[in-house]
C-alpha positions in Angstrom: 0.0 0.0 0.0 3.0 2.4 1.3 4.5 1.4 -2.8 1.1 2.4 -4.7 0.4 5.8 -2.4 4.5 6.8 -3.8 2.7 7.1 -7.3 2.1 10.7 -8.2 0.9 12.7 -11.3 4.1 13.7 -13.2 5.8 10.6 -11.9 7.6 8.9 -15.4 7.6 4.7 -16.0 9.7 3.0 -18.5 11.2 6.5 -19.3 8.2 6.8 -21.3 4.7 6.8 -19.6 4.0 10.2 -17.9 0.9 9.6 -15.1 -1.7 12.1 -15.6 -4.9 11.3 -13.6 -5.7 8.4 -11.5 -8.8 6.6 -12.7 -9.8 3.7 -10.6 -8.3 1.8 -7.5 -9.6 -1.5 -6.9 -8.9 -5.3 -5.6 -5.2 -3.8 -5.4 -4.6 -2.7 -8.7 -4.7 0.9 -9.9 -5.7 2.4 -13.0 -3.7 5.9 -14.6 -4.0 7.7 -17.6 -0.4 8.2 -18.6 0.8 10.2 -21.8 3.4 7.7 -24.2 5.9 10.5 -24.4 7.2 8.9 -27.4 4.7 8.4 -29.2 2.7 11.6 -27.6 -0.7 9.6 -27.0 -2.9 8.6 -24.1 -2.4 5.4 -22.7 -4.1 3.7 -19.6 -1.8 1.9 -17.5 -3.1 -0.8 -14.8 -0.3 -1.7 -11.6 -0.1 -4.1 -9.5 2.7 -4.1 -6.9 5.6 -6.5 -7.9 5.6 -8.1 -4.0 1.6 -9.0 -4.5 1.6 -12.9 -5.0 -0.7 -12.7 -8.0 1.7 -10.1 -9.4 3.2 -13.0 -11.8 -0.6 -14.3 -12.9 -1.6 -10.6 -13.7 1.3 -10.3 -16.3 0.5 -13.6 -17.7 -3.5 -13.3 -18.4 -2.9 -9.7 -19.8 -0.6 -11.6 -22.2 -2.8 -14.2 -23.1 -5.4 -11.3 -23.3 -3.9 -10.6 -26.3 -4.4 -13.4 -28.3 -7.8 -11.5 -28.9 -7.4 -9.5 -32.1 -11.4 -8.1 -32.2 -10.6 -3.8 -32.6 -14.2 -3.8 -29.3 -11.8 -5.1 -27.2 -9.3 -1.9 -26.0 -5.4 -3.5 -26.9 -2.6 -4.3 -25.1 -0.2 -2.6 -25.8 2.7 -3.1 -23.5 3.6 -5.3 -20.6 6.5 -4.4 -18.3 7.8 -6.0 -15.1 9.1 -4.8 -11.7 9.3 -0.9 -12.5 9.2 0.8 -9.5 8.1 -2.0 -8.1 5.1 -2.0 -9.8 4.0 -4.9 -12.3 2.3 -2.7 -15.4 0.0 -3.4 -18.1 -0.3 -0.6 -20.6 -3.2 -0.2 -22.7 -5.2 2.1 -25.3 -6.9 5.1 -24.1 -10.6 5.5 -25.2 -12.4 8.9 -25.3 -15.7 7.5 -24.3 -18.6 7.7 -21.8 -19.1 4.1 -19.8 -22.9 2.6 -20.2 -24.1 3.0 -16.8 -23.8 6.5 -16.9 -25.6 6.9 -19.4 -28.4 4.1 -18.2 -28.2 6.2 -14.8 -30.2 8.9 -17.1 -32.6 6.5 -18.9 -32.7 3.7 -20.9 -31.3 3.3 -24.0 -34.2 3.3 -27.3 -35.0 -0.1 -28.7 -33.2 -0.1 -32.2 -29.7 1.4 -30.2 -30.2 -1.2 -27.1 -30.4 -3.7 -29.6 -27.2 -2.5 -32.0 -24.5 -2.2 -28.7 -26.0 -5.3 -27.5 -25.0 -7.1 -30.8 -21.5 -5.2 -31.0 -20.8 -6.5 -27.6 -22.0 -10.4 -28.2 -19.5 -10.4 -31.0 -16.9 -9.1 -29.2 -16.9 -11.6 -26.5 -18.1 -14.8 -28.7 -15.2 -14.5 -30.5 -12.9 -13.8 -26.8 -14.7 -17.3 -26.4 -13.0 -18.4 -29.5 -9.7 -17.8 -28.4 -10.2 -19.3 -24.7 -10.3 -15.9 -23.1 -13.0 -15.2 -20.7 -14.5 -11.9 -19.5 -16.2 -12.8 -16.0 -17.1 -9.1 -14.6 -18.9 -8.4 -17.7 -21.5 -4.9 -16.2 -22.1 -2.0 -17.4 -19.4 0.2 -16.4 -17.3 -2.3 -19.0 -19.3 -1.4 -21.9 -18.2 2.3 -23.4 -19.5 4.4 -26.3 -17.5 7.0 -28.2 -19.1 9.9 -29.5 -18.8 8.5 -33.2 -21.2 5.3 -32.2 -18.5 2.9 -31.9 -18.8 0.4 -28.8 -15.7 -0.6 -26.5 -15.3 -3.4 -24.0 -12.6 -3.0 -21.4 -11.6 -5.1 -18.3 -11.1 -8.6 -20.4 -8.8 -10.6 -18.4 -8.9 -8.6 -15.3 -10.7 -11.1 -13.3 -9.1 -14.2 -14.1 -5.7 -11.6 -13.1 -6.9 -11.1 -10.1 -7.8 -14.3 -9.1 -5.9 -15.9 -6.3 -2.6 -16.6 -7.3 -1.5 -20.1 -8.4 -5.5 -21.2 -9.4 -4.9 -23.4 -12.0 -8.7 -23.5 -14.8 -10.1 -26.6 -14.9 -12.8 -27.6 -18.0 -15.7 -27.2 -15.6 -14.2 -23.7 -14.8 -14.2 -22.6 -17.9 -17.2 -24.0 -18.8 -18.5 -21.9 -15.9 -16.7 -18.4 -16.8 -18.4 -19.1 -20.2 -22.0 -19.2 -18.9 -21.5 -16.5 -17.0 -20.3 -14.2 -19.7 -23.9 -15.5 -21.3 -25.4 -14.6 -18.3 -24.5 -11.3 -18.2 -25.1 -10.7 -21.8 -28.6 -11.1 -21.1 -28.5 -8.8 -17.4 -26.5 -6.0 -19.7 -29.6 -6.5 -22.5 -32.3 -6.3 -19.9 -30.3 -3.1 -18.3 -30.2 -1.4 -21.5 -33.8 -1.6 -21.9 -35.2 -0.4 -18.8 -32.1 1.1 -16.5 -32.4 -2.0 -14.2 -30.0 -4.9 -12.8 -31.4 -8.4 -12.5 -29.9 -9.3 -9.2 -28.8 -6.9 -7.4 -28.0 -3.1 -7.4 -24.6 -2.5 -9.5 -23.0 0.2 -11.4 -25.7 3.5 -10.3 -28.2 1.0 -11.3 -31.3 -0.2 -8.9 -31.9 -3.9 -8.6 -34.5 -5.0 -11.0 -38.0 -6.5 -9.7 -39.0 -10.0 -9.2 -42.7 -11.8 -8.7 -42.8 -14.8 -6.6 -39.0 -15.2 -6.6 -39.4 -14.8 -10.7 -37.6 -11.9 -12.7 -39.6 -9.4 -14.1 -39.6 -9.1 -17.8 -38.5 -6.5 -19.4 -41.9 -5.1 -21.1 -43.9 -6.0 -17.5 -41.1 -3.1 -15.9 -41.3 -0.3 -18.7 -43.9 0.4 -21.1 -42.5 0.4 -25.0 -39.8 -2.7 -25.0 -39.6 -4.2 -27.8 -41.3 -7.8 -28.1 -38.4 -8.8 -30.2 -35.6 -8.1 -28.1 -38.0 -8.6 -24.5 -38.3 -12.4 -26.2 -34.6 -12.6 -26.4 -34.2 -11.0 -22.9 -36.2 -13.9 -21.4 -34.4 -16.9 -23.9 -31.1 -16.0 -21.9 -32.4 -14.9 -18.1 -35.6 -16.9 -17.9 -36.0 -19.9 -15.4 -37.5 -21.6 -17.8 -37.9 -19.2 -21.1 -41.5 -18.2 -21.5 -43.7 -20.2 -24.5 -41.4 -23.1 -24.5 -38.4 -21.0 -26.7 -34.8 -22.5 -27.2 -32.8 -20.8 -24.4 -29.2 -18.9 -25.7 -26.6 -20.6 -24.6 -23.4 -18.6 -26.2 -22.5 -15.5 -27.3 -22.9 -16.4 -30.7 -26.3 -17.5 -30.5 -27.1 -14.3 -28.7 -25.2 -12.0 -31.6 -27.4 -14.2 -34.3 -30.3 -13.6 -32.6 -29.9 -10.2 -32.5 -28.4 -9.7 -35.6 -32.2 -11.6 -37.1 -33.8 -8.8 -35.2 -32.7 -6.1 -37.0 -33.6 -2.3 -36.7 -36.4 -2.6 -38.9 -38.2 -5.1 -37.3 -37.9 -4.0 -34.0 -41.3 -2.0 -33.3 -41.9 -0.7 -29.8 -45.7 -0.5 -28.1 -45.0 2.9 -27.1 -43.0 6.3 -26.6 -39.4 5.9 -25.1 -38.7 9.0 -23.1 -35.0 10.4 -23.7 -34.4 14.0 -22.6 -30.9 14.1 -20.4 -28.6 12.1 -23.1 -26.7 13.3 -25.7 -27.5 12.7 -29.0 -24.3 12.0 -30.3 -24.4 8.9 -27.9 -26.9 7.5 -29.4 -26.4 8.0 -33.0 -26.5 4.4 -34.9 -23.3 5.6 -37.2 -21.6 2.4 -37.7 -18.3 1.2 -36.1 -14.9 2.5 -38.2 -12.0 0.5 -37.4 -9.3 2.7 -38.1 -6.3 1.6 -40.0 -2.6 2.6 -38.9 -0.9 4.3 -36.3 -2.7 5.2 -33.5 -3.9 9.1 -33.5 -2.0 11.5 -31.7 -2.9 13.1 -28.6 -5.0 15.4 -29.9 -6.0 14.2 -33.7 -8.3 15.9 -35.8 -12.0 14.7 -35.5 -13.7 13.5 -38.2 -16.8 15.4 -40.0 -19.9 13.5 -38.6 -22.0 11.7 -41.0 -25.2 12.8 -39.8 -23.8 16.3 -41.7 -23.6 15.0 -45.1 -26.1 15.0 -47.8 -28.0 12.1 -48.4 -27.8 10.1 -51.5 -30.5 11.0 -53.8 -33.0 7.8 -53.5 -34.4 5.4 -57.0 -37.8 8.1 -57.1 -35.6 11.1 -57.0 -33.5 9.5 -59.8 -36.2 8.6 -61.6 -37.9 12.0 -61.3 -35.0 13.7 -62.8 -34.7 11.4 -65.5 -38.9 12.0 -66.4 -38.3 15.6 -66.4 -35.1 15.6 -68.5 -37.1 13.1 -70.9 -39.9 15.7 -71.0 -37.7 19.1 -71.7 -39.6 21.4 -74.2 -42.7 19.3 -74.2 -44.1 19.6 -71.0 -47.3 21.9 -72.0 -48.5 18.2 -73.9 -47.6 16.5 -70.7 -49.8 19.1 -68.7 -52.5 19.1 -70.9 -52.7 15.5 -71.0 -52.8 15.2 -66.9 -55.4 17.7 -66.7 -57.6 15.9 -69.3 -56.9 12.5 -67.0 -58.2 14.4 -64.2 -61.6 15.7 -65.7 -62.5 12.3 -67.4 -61.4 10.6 -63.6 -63.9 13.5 -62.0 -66.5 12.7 -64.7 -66.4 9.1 -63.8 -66.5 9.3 -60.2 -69.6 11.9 -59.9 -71.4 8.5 -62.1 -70.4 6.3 -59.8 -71.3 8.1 -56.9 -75.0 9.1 -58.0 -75.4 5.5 -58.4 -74.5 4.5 -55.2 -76.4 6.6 -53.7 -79.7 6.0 -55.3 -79.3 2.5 -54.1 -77.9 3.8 -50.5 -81.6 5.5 -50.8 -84.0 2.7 -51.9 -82.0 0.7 -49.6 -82.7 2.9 -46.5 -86.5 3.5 -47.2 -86.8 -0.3 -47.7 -85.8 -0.8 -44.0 -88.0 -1.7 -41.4 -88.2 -0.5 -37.2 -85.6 -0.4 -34.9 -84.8 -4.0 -33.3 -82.5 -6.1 -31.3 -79.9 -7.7 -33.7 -79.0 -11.2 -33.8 -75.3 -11.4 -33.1 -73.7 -14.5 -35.2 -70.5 -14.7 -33.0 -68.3 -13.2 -30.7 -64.4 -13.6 -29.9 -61.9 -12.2 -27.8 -59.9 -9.0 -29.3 -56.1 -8.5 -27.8 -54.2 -7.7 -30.8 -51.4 -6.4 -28.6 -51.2 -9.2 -26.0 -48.3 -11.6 -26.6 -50.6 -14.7 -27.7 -53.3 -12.4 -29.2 -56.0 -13.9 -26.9 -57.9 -12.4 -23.5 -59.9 -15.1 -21.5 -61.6 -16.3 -24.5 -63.3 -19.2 -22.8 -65.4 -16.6 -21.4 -66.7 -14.3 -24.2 -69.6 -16.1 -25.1 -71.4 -14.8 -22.3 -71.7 -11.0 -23.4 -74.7 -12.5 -25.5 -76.1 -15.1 -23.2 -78.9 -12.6 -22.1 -77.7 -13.2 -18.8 -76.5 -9.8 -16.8 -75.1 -12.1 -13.5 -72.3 -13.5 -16.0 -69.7 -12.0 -18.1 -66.1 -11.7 -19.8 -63.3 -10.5 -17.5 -60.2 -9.2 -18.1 -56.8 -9.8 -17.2 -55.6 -8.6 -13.8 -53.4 -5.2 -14.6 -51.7 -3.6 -12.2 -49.9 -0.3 -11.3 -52.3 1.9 -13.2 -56.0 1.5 -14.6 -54.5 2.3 -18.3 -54.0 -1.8 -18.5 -50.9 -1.4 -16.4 -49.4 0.7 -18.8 -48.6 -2.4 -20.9 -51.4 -2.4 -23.8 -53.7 0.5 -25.6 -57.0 -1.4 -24.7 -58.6 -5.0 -24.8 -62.3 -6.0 -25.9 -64.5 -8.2 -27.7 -65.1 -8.1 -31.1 -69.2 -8.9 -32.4 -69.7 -10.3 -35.6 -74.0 -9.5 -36.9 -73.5 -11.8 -39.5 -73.8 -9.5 -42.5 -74.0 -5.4 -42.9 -76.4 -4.0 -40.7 -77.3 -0.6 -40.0 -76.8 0.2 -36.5 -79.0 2.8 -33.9 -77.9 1.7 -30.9 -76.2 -0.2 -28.3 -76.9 -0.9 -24.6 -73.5 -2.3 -22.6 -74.2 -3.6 -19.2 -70.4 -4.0 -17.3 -69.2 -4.8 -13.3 -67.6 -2.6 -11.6 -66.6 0.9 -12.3 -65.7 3.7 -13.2 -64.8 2.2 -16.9 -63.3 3.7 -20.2 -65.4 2.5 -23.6 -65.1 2.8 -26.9 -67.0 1.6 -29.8 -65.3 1.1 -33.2 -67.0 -0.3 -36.5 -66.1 -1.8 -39.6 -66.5 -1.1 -42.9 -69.8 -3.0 -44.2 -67.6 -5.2 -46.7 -64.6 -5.7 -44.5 -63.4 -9.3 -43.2 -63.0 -9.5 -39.0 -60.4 -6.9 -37.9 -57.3 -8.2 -36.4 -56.3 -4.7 -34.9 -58.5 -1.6 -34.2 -56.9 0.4 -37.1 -58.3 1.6 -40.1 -61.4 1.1 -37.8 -64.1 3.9 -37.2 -64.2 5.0 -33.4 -68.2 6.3 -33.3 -68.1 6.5 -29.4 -66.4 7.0 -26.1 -67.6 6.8 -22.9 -65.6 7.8 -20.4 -65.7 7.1 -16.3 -69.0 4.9 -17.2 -70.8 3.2 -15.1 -72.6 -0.2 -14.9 -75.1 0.3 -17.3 -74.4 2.7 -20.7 -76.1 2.9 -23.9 -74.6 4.5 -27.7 -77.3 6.0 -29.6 -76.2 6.1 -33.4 -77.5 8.3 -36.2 -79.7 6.8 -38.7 -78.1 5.5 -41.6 -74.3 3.7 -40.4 -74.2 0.2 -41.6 -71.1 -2.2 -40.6 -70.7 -5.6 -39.8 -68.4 -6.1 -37.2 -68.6 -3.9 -33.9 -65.1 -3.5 -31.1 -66.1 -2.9 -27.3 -63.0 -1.3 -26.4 -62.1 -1.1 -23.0 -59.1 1.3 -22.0 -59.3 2.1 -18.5 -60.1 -0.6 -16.1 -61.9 -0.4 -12.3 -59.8 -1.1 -9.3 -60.7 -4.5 -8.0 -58.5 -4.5 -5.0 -55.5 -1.8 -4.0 -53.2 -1.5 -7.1 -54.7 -4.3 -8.8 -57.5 -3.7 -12.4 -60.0 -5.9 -14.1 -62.5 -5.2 -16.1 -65.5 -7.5 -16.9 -68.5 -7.0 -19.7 -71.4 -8.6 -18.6 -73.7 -8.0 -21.5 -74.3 -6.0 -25.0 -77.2 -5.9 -26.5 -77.1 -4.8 -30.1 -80.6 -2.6 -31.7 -81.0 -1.8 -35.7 -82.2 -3.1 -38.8 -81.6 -5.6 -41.5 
């Protein structure tokens, strides 16, 4: 201890490295940034004190460190022994910002989560390759420079600091292995909502469990992805959720991710990102540069977010059309605004004979009645199998008020828990009908509605848009009616239920106990 507190800024190693600024002290070992006075560049230099018995073992995994060649990892650079009775381990300098900084703000948005989650898999599936294990694998390890380009530091530091003369065994390494996978999957689900499975580590909170049982990531923060929640729970979950494969390697993890995709990834709702700099979360992609390093103070790059776009195929073809039609566009005018009177012509016909049979259609109607509803199903186009209690549905037209469909138990907030837009029921009448009202009896209250309709010629609607909202009720109670004006015909009608009654403290359910459905044939 009396060696390492000798260690000063200004103080010169290897007539070369200049300490700067101490970084870190910990398990021992102390971390400087040092300027390479021959090369003039940062460098970060880790010591160990030559008299500490794992002095020898530090040296020697920092070597075999090296053996991994992937440009994530930061490079070793130098290794020198017994200078100033310090052990040393010299390596690059990064200009970056660690992770849990900024997850301390918020988390990070889907499509980025998902990108530095893929850059690190690779990074440590192919340390895997080489034999060379991570172990302490957080998010203070994980850095991003201002250009989007992810770093991994700290590979090897464990096994260095290990007690000395532990000799690996198969089942060990099998073991360092699975928990590098493991903490693939806690750095995933950290990204995604600014939580820890575990335990509290690195400014982050421990994240939440149910009956001993993690917490997925979409049942903790509203908007997670179901693509990269699924893979969340294929690596963490005890057993995974639907019967999916579990990950078992950082390469299966990187593939998966890499079959996400940004395009495909589509949240449920707004991510909220106000504190963090954009620059941090830019999704430029990763420049290895070629050789020497850069000075100490090399000259930054113009961003790419500053340069024109490439024109796209329309644009192209655009500028082709008009240079095709130089000197005759008055014939190419005239010509479109010909098209567009015959096209008026032809839709005022059309429409005067639709209406006359909208018309005789509407005076050949009889009274007001109940409806005959065909059928009835569930309708939870957002849930993750698409259905809500559907054994239960039927009995919204049994005629019988004591009985009804429930919903799922929410909790947190009466919005569903924050989780979904709304759940209903979906009514088929077995043909277009014109609608003029309709009487919902429910339990409970006070209750959110509202009433969307089909098109008459549409098939059964699998999600609630291009869907015609013609009511809200909002705060009803158990008894509500929809009066409609004369004329609406559809086929299928949505009870849409978006804010839920409190069944006990912090917990929501709704539950539809009967509709009844008035209009003609």
């Amino acid at each position: 201890m009396s060696e390492r507190r000798t260690m000063a800024s200004g103080d010169v190693l290897a007539d070369r490295y200049e300490l700067q600024d101490l970084v870190t002290e910990r398990l021992g070992s102390v971390t400087w940034r040092a300027n390479d006075s021959i090369l003039n560049r940062n460098v970060g230099i880790e010591m160990l004190p030559s008299a500490d018995p794992r002095a020898d073992h530090f040296i020697e995994a920092a070597r075999r460190s090296t053996t991994v060649t992937d440009p994530r990892f930061l490079r070793v650079l130098d290794l020198i022994e017994d200078d100033h009775g310090q052990h040393l381990v010299v390596r690059e300098w990064a200009r970056a910002f660690p992770l849990d900084q900024l997850l301390a703000q918020s988390p990070l948005p889907n499509p980025r989560a998902a990108r530095v989650m893929t850059e690190v898999a690779e990074a440590v599936a192919h340390a895997h390759e080489r034999g060379v294990y991570h172990r302490r694998l957080t998010p203070h390890h994980v850095l991003l420079k201002q250009s989007g380009a992810v770093r991994v530091v700290g590979l090897g530091v464990a096994s260095a600091l290990a007690p000395a003369g532990h000799q690996d065994t198969i089942d060990d390494l099998q073991a360092y292995e699975r928990l590098d996978v493991d903490s693939l999957g806690k750095l995933l689900y950290a990204c995604l909502v600014s939580r820890w499975p575990g335990a509290h580590i690195d400014q982050l909170r421990a994240a939440p469990t149910e009956h001993g049982r993690l917490l997925r990531p979409r049942q903790v923060r509203a908007g997670v992805s179901r693509e990269l929640d699924a893979i969340c729970d294929r690596i963490l979950g005890d057993p995974p959720a639907h019967h999916r494969p579990r990950l078992t390697t950082a390469d299966d993890i990187a593939r998966a991710l890499h079959l996400v995709g940004d395009e495909s990834i589509t949240p449920d709702g707004p991510t909220t990102l106000t504190r963090v700099s954009p620059d941090l979360l830019r999704l430029d992609p990763v420049v290895v540069p070629e050789g020497p390093p850069p000075g100490l103070a090399p000259p930054r790059r113009r961003p790419k977010a500053y340069e024109p776009a490439p024109p796209t195929t329309f644009e192209r073809g655009r500028a082709r059309a008009l240079g095709a039609t130089k000197g005759d566009r008055r014939y190419v005018l005239a010509g479109l605004a010909g098209f567009l009177v015959i096209a008026s012509i032809l839709g005022f016909l059309v429409s005067r004979t639709t209406g006359g049979e909208d018309n005789q259609l509407t005076h050949s109607t009889a009274a007001a009645r109940p409806l005959q509803v065909a059928s009835v199903n569930d309708f939870d186009p957002q849930g993750d199998d698409g259905a809500e209690n559907p054994r239960q549905v039927r009995r919204v037209i049994d005629g019988n008020v004591t009985t009804g469909w429930r919903t799922t138990t929410y909790f947190g907030q009466a919005a569903l828990g924050g989780l979904k837009d709304g759940v209903g029921v979906v009514l088929d009448l077995g043909g277009p009908r014109e609608l003029s009202s309709l009487r919902i009896r429910l339990a409970g209250g006070p209750t959110d509605v509202s009433v969307y309709a089909s098109s008459p010629g549409a098939s059964e609607p699998r999600t609630i848009k291009g869907m015609t909202k013609i009511a809200t009720l909002d705060a009803a109670g158990q008894d509500a009616s929809v009066t409609l004006p004369s004329g609406f015909f559809t086929r299928y009608v949505v009870v849409w239920l978006t804010k839920l009654p409190e069944v006990e403290p912090n917990s929501f359910r709704g539950e539809i106990r009967e509709i009844t459905v008035e209009g003609r044939t």
